[in-house]
N, C-alpha and C positions, 0 to 999 in steps of 0.2 A: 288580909289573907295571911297564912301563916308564912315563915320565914324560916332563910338556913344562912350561917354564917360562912360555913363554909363546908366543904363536903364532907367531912365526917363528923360534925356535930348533930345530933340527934333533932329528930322536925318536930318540931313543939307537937302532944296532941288535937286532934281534929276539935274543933268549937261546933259544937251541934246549933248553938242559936247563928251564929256565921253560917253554918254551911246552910241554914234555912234561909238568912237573909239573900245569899248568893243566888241561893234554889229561887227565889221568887223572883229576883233580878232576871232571870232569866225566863221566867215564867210570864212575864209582862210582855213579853214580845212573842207570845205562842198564843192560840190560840184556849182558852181553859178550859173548853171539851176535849181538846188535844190531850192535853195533860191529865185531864180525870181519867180520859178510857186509857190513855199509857199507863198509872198507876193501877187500876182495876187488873190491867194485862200481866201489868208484875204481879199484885198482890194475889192474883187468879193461879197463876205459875209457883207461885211460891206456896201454896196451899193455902184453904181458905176452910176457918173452921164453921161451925153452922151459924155462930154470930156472923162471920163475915158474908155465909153465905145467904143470909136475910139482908144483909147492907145491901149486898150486890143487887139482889132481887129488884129493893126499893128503888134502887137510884137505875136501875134497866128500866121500870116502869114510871119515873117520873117525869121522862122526856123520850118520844119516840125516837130520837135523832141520838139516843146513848148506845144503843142496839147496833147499829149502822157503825158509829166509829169504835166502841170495842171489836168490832168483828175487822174493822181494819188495819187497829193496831198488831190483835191476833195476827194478821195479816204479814205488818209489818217483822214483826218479831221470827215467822216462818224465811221471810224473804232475807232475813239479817243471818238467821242459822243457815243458811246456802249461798251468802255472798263467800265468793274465794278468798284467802287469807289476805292477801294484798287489797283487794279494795277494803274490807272491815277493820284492818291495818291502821290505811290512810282515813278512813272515815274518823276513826277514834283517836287518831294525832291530832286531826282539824280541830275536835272538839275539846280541847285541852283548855282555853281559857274560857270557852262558853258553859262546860259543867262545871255547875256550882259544887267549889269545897275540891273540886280534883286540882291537886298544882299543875302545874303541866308535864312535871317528870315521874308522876304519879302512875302504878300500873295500871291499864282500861279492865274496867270490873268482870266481872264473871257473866253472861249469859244465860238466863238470868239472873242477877245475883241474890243470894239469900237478906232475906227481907224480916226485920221484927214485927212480930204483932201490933197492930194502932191502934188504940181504942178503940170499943167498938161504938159506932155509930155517931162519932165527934166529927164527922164528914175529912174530904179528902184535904182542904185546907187547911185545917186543925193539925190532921196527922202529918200536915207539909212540915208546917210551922212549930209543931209544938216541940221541936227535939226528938221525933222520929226519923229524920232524914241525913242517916252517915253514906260519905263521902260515893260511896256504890251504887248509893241508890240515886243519889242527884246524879252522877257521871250518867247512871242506864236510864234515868228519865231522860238527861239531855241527850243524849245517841238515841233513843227511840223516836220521840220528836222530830229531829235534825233527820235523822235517817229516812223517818215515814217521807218526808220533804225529798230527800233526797231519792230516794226510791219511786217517787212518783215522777219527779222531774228526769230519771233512766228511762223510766217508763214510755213518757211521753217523747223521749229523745227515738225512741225506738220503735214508734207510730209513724205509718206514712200520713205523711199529709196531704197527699193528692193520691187516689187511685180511682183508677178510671179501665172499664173492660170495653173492647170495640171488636166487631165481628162485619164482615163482609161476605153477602151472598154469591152463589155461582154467578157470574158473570160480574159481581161488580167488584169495581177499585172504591178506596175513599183514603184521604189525606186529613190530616188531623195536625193539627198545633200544639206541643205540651206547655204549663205554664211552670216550667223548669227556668223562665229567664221573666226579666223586667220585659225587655221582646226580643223577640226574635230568638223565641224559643226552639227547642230542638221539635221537629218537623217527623211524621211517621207516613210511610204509603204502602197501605195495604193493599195487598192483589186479591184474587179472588178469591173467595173460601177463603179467609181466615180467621185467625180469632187469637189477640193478645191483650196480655192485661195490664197497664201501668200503674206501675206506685212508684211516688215521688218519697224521699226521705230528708230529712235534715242534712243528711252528712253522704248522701249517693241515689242517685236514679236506677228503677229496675224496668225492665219490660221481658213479662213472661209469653215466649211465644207459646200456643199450644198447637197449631195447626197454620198454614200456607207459607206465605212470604212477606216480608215486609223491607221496604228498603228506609233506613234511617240517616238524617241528617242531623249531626249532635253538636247543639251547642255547646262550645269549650268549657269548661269550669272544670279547674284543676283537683278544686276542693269538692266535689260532689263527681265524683267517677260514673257512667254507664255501664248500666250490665245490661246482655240480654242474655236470658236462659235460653237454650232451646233443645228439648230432646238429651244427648248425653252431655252438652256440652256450658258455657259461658265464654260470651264475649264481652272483653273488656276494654272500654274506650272513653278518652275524656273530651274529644270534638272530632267527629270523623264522618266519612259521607261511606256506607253499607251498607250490603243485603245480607239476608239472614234468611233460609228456606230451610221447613221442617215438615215434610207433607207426607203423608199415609200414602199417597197414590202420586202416578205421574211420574216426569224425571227424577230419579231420585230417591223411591218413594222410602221412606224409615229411616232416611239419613239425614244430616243437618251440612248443611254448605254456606258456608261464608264467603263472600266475594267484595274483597276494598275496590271503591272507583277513588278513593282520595286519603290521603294521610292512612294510620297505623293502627291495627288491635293486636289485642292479646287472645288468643282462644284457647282456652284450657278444657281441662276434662271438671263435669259439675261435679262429679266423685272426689273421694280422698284417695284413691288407689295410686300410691304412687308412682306406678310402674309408666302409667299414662303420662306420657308429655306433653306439653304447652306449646304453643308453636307463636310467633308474630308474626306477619301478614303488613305487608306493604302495599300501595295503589297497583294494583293491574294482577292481585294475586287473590290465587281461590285453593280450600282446602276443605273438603269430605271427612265429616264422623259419622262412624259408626254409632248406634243405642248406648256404647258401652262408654262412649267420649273418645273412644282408637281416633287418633288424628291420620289422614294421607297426606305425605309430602307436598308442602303448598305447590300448587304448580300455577303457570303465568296465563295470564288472558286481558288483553285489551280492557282498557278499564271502560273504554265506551260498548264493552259486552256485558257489566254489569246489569244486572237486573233488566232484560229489555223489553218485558212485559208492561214497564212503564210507556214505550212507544207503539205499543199492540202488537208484538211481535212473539214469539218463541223461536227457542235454535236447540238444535240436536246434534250431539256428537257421538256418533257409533251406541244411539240409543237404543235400545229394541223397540220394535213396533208397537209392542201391544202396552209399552210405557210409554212412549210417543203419544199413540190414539189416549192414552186415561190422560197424560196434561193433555191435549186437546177438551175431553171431556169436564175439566174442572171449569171449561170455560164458559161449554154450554154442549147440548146433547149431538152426538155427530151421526147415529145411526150405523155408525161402523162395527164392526165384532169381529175377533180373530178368534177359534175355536183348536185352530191347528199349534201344538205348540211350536216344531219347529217355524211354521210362518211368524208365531210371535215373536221369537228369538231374532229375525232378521233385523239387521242393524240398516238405521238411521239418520241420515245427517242433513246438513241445512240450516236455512233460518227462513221460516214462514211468520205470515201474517194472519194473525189470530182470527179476522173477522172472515176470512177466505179459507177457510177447512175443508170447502167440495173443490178446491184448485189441491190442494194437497194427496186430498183421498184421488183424483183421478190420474194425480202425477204416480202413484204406487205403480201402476202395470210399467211403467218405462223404467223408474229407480230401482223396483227390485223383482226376483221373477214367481210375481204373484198375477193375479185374477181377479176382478170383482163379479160377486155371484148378489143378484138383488135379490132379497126374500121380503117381497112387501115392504113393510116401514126402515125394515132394518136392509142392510150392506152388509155380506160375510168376505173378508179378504181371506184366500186360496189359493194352493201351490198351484202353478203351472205345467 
């Protein structure tokens, strides 16, 4: 390679049959349809006259499989003009002793760089080797190569490798094992009506609620964080026992509620709006968003009132009726109706037992001052 004696003695010039040998040095360890459709990709970018564009023709048609990776290096060369300054930066420092003929304090070439005419139809080897390849062009073969590699291997980093969708009917629960651990993986229990979707990643776990409840038990792993989406919000946790409720109907209904029975999350707003705060949440603490991610002041609850749909139960605190009777409903049909809205309005409370809904509908005349009226299949609840 060429030399400096010292920093302001002049750099010997470039050896075009050197920068060929360096170029193939390097070319030995790549694949050679790598590097035909890289070159095609410059020589294409750089203009291509009607000889060249007969070359191109012949050699698209002399292997089905040329077609495919020109169009990936195309590919490449798109994803490199869009990588941010810092990463194509650092890509092109790494590559300082692997392109051939670039010294390493050498400046990274042009995008794509200007390119000489190669004979036409001496093939891509010929035009490697023959004293067509200055210092620009071997540097932007080796950064296309290295890159496409490296571009696939971001790629793949940024693919779940496990997603999995689970949904549970009216009235059923199911519990599920994620393979997020060697064992004793992080654990999910669905209540009824719901439907979330797991994806596992290299570097963090997701679970998108779309609908009910879900109570989660996360195995720790510092280096792969939990999220759960839900509705306006995410929560974020790296080993913790919580419920998560985002349901159209029933207690609650439009909002998302978080409830710790054990150790610590983060709940944030899913938006950028900075105005929305984040809040932390400790064992025996529960906090209501709003659609928009609006947090309510966490407020405290017995960590054994976590989620108690797990023990077939529901509890009501100054719930109105007619959100009362719809969780009832989510569980299974109750034949109950409110029509009146002030009857709906009336509030709530308690803790009933899910599979016993005609002990509940018949305690209403003593709790609040209503009426049942029987209309055949259905029960209308009415003022007094």
């Amino acid at each position: 390679m060429n030399s400096r004696s010292h920093d302001h003695a002049p750099a010997a010039a470039p050896d075009p049959a050197e920068d060929a040998r360096d170029f193939d040095a390097f070319a030995q360890d790549q694949d050679p349809l790598d590097i035909e459709a890289a070159t095609w990709a410059l020589r294409r970018r750089n203009g291509l006259d009607a000889a060249g564009e007969a070359e191109l023709a012949d050699w698209l048609k002399a292997d089905p499989r040329h077609g495919a990776a020109l169009e990936d290096m195309e590919h490449t060369f798109d994803e490199l003009r869009h990588l941010p300054d810092e990463h194509l930066a650092s890509l092109r420092a790494g590559l300082g002793e692997r392109a051939a003929g670039a010294p390493p304090q050498a400046p990274a070439p042009a995008w794509p760089p200007a390119l000489p005419r190669p004979p036409a139809r001496n093939g891509w080897r010929a035009w490697l080797q023959g004293g067509w390849l200055p210092q620009a062009m071997a540097a932007a073969l080796a950064c296309v190569v290295v890159a496409g590699a490296w571009l696939g291997w971001q790629q793949w980093q940024l693919q779940p490798g496990f997603v999995q969708a689970y949904a549970t009917e009216r009235g059923q629960q199911l519990s599920v094992s994620l393979p997020d651990a060697a064992s004793q993986g992080s654990t999910l229990q669905l209540d009824t009506a719901s439907r979330a979707e797991v994806r596992l990643f290299r570097d963090r776990r997701e679970v998108h609620l779309q609908e009910g409840q879900v109570m989660f038990v996360v195995h720790p792993d510092a280096q792969r964080p939990f999220h759960v989406w839900a509705g306006g919000v995410r929560v974020t946790v790296v080993g913790t026992r919580f419920s998560v409720r985002h349901s159209q109907s029933g207690r609650d209904a439009g909002q998302t509620v978080v409830e710790v029975e054990e150790g610590r999350v983060r709940v944030a707003p899913a938006s950028a709006d900075a105005r929305l705060a984040s809040v932390e949440l400790h064992a025996g603490q529960r906090v209501v968003a709003d659609g928009r991610g609006q947090l309510s002041a966490p407020a405290a609850l017995p960590p054994t009132a976590v989620a108690p749909w797990r023990e077939g139960r529901v509890s009501f605190d100054q719930t109105p009726l007619a959100d009362a009777i719809a969780e009832f409903e989510r569980y299974g049909h109750t034949g109950l109706v409110v029509r009146d809205p002030a009857v709906a309005a009336l509030p709530v409370g308690g803790s009933y037992t899910l599979r016993q809904f005609q002990q509940f509908a018949r305690a209403l005349p003593q709790l609040l001052p209503v009426r049942l009226e029987s209309h055949g299949a259905l029960t209308e609840v009415v003022a007094r």
